[in-house]
N, CA, C and O atoms as CSV, one atom per row, in Angstrom:
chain,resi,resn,atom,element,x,y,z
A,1,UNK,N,N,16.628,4.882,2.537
A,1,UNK,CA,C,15.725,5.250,1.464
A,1,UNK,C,C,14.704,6.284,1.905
A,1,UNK,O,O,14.140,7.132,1.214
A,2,UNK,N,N,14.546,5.942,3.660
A,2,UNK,CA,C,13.683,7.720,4.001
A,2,UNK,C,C,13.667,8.552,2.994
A,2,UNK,O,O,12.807,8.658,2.120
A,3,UNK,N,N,15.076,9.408,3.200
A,3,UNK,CA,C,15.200,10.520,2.652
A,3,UNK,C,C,14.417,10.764,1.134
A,3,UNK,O,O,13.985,11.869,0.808
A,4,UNK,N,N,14.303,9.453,0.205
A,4,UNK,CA,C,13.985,9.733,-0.705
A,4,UNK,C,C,12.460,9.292,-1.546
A,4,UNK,O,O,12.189,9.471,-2.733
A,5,UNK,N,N,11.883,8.864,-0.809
A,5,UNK,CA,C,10.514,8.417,-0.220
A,5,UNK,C,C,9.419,9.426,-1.172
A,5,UNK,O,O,8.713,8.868,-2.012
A,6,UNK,N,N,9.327,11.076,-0.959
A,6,UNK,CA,C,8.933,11.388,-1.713
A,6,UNK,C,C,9.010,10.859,-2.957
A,6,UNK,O,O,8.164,10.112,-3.448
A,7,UNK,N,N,10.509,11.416,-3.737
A,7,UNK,CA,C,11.023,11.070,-5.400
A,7,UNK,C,C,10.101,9.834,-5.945
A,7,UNK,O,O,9.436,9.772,-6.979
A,8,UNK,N,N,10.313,8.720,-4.740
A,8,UNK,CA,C,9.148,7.334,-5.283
A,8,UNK,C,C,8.422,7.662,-5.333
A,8,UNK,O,O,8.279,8.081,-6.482
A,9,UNK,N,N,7.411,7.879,-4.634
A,9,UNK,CA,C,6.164,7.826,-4.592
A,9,UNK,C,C,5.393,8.869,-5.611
A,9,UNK,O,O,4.199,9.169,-5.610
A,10,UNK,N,N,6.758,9.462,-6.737
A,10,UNK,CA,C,5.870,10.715,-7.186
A,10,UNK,C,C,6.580,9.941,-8.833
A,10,UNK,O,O,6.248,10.452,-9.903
A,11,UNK,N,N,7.580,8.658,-8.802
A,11,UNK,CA,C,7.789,8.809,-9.991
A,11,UNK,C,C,6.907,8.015,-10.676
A,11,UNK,O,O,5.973,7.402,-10.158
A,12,UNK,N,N,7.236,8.024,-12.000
A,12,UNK,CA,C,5.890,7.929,-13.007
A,12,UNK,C,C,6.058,5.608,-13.013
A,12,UNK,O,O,5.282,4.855,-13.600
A,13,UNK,N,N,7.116,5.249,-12.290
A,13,UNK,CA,C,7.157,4.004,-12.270
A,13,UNK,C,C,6.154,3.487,-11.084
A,13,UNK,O,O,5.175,2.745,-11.175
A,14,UNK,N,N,6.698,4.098,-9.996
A,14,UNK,CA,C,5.662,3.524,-9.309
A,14,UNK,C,C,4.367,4.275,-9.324
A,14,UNK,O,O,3.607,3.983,-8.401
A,15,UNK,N,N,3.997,5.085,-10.086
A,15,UNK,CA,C,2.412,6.001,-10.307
A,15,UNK,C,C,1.768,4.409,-11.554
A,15,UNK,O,O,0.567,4.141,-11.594
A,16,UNK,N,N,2.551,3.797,-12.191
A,16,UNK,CA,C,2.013,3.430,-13.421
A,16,UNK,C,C,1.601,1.407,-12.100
A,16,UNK,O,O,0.630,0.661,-11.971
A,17,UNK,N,N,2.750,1.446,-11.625
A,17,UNK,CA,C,2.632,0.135,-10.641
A,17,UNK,C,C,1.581,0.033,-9.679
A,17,UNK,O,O,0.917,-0.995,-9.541
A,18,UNK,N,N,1.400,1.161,-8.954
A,18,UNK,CA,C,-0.058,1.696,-8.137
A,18,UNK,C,C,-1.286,1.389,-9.272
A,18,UNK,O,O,-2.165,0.645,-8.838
A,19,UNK,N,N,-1.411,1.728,-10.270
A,19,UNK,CA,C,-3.080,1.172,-10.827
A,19,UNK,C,C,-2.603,0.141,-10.792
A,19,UNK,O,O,-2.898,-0.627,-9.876
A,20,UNK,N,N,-1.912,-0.137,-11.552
A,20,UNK,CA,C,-1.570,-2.006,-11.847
A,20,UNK,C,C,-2.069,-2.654,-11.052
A,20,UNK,O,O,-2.700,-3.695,-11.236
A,21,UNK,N,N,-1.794,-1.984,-9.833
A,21,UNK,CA,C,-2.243,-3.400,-8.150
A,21,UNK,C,C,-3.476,-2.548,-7.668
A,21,UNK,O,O,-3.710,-2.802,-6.486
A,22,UNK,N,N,-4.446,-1.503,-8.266
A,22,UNK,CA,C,-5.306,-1.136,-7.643
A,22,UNK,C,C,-6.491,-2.189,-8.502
A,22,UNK,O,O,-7.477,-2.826,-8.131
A,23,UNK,N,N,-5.901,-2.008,-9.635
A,23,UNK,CA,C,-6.985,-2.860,-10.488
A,23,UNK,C,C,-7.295,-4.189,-10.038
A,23,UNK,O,O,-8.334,-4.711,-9.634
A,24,UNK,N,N,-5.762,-4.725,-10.267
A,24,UNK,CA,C,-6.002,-6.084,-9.522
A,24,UNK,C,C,-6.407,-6.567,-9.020
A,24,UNK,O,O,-6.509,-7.792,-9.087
A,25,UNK,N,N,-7.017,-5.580,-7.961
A,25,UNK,CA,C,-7.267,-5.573,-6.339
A,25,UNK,C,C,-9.134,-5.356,-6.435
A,25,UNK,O,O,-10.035,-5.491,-5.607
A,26,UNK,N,N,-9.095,-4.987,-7.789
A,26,UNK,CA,C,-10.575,-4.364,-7.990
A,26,UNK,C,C,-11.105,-3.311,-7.534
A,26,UNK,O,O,-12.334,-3.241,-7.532
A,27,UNK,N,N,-10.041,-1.846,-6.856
A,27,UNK,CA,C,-10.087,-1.013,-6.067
A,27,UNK,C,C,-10.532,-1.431,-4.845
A,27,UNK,O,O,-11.019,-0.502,-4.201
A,28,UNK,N,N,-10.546,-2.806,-4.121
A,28,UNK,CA,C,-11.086,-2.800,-3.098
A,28,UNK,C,C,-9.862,-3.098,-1.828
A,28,UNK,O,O,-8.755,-3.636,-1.866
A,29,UNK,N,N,-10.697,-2.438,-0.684
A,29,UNK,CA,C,-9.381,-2.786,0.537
A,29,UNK,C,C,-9.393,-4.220,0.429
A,29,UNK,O,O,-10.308,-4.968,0.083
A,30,UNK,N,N,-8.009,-4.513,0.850
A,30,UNK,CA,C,-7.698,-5.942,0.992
A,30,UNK,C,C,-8.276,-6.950,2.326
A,30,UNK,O,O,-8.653,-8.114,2.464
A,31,UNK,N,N,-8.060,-5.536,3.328
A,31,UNK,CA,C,-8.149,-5.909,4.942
A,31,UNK,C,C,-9.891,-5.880,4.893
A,31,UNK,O,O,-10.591,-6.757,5.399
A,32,UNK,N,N,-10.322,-4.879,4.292
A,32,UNK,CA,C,-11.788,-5.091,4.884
A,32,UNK,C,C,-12.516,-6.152,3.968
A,32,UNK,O,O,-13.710,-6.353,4.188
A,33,UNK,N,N,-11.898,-6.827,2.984
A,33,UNK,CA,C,-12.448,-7.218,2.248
A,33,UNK,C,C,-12.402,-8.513,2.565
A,33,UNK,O,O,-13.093,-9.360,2.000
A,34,UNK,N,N,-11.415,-8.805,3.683
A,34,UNK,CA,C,-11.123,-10.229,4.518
A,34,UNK,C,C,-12.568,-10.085,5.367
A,34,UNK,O,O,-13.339,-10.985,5.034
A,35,UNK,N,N,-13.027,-9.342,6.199
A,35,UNK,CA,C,-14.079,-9.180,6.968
A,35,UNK,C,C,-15.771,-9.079,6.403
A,35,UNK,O,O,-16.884,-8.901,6.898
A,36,UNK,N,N,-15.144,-9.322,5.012
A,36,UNK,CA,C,-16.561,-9.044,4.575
A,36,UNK,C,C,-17.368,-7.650,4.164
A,36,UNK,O,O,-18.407,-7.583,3.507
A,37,UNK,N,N,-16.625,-6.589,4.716
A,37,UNK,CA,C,-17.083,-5.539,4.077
A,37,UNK,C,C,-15.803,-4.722,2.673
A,37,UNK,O,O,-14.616,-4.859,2.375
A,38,UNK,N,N,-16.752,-4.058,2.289
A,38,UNK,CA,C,-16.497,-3.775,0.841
A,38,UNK,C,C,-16.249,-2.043,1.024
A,38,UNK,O,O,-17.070,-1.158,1.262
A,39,UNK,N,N,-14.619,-1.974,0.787
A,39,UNK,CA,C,-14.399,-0.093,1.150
A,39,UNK,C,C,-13.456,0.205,-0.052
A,39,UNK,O,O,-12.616,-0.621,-0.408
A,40,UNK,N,N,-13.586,1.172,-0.547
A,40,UNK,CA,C,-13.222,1.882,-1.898
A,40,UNK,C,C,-11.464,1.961,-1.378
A,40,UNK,O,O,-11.206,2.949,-0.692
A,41,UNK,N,N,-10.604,1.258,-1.587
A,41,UNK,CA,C,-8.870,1.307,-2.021
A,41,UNK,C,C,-8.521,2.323,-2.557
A,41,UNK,O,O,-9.011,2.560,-3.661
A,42,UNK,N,N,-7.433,3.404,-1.898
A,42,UNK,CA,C,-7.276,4.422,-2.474
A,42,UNK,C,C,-5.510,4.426,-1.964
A,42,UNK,O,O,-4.968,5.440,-2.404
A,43,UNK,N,N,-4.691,3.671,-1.281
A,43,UNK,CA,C,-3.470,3.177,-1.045
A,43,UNK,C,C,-2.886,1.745,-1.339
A,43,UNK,O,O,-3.238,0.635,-0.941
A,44,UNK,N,N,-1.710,2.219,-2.306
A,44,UNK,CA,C,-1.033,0.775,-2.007
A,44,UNK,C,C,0.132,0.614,-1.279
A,44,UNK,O,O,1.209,1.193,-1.423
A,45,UNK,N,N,-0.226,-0.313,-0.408
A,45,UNK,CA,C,0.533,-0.886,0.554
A,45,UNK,C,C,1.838,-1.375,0.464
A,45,UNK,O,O,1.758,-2.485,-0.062
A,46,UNK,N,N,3.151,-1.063,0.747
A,46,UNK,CA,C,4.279,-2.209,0.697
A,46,UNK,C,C,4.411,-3.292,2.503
A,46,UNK,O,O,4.824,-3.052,3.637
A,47,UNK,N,N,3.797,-4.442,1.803
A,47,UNK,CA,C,3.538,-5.791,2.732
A,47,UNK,C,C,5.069,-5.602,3.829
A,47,UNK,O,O,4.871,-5.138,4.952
A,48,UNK,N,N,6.242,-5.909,3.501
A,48,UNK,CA,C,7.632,-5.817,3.568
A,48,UNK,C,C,7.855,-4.034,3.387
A,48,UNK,O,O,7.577,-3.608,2.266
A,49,UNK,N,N,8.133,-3.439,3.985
A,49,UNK,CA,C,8.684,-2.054,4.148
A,49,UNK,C,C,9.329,-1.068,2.920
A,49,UNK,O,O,10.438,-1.575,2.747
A,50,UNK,N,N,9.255,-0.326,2.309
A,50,UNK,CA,C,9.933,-0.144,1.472
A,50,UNK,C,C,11.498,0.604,2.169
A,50,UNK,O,O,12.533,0.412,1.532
A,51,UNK,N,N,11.544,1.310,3.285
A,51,UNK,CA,C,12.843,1.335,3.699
A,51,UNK,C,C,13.840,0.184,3.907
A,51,UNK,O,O,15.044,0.119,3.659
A,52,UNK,N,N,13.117,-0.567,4.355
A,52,UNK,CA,C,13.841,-2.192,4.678
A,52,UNK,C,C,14.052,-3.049,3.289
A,52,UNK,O,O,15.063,-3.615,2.874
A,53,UNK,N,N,13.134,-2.974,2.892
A,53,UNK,CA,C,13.126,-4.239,1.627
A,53,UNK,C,C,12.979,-3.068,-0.085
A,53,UNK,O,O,11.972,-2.897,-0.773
A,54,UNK,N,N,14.218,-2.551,-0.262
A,54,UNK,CA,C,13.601,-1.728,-1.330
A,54,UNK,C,C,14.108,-2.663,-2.525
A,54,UNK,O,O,14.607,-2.065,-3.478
A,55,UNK,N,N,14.065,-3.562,-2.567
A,55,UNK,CA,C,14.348,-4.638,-3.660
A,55,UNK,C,C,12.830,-5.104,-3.600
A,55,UNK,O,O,12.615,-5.453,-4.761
A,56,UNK,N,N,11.985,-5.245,-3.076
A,56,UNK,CA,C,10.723,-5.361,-3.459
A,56,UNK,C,C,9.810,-4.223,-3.142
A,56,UNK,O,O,8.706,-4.344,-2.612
A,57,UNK,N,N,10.292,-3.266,-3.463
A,57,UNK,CA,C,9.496,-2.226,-4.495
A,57,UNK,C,C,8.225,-2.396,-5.687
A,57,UNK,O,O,7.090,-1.921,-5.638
A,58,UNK,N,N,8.621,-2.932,-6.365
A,58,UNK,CA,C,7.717,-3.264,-7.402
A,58,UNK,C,C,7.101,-4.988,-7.607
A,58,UNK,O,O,6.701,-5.572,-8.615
A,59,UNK,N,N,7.251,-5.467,-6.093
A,59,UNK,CA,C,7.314,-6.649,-6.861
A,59,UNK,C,C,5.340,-7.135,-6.184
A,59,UNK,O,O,4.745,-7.000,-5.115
A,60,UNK,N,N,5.114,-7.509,-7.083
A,60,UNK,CA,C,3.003,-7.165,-6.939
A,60,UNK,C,C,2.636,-8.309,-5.776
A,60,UNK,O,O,1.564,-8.188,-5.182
A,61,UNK,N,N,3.443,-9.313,-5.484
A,61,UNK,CA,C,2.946,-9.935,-4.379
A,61,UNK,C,C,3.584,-9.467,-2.391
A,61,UNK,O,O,3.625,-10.050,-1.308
A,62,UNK,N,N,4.040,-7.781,-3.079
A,62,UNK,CA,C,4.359,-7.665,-1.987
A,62,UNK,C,C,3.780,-6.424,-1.586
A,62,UNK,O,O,4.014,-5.902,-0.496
A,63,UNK,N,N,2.978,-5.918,-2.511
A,63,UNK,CA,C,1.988,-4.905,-2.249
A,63,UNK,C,C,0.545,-5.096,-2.860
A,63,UNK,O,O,0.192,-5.650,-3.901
A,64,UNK,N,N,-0.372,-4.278,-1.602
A,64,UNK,CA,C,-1.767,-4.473,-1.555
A,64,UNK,C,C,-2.474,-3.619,-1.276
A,64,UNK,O,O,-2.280,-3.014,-0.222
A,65,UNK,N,N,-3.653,-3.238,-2.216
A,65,UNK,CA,C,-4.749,-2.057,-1.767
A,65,UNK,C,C,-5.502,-2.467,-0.761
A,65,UNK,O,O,-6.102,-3.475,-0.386
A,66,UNK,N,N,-5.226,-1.058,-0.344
A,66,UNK,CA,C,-6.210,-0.533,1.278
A,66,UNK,C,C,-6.448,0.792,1.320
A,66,UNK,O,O,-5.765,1.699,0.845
A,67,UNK,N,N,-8.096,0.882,2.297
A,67,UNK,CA,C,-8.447,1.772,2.160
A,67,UNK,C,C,-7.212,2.770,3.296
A,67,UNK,O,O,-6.187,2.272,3.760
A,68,UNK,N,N,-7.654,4.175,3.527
A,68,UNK,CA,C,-6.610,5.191,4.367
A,68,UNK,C,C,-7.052,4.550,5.604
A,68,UNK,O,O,-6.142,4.479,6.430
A,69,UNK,N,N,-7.978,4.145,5.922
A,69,UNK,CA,C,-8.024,3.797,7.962
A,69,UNK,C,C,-7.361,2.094,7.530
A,69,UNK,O,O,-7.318,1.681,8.689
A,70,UNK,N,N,-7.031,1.331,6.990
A,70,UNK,CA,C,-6.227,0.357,7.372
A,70,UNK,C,C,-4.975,0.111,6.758
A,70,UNK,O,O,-4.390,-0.946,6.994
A,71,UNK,N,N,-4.433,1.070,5.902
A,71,UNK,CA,C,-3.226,1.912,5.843
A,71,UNK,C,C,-2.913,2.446,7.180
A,71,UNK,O,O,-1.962,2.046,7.852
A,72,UNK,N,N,-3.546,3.145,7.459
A,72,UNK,CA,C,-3.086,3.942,8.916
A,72,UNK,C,C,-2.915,3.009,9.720
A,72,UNK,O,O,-2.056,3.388,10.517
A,73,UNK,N,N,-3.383,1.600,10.058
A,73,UNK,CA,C,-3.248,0.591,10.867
A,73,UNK,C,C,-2.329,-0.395,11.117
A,73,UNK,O,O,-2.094,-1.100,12.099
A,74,UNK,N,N,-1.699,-0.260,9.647
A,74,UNK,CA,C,-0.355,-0.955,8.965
A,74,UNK,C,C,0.365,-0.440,9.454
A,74,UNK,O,O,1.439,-0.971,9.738
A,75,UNK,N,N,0.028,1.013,9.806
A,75,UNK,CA,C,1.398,2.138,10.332
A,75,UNK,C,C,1.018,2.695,11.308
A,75,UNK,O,O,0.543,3.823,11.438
A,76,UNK,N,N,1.330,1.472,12.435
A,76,UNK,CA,C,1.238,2.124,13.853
A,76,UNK,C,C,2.584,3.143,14.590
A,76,UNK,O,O,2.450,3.826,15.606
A,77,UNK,N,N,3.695,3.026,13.868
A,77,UNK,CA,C,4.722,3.783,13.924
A,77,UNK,C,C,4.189,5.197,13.548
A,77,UNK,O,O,4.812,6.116,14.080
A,78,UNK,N,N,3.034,5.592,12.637
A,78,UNK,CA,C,2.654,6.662,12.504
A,78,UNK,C,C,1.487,6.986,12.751
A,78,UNK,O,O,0.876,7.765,12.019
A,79,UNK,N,N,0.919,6.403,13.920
A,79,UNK,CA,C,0.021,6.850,14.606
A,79,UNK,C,C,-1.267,5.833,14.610
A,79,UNK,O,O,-2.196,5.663,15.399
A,80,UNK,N,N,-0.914,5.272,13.435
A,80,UNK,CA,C,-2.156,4.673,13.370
A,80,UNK,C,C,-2.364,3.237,14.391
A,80,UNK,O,O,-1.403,2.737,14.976
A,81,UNK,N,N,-3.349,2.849,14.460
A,81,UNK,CA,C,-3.569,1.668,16.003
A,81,UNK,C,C,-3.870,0.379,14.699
A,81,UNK,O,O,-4.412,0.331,13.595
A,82,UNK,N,N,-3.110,-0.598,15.676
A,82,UNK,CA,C,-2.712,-1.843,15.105
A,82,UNK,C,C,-4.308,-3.006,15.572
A,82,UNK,O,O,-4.826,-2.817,16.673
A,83,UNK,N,N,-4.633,-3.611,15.049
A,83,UNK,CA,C,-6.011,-4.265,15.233
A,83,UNK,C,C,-5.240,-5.604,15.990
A,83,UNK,O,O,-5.911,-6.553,16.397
């Protein structure tokens, strides 16, 4: 599903599924919001991989807003450092 990674992330299903779980979420990160602080959500997360698990794509208990530094943390494969 690499290869096609863009196409998702730009179609209007998962653009309409992203508020859905930002709202939910109350725009807030999930991770910092475990710690007590309060950071403006501007990514949603797939919990389970979307290359690996693209059958839960859309499914809302498997994605979660976070802000970009614990997004990046989720994805230590892409640089980002794992807590």
């Amino acid at each position: 599903m690499s290869e096609n990674r863009p196409a998702f992330y730009q179609s209007s299903t998962w653009k309409k599924k992203r508020l859905v779980i930002l709202r939910r979420d109350g725009y807030q990160c999930q991770d910092c919001k475990r710690y007590g602080r309060i950071r403006q959500a501007i990514t949603v997360h797939h919990i389970q991989h979307l290359d690996e698990h693209p059958e839960l794509a859309f499914q809302p208990d498997n994605l979660i807003s976070l802000c970009a530094e614990c997004h990046n943390k989720r994805h230590p494969e892409k640089g980002g450092k794992r807590w």
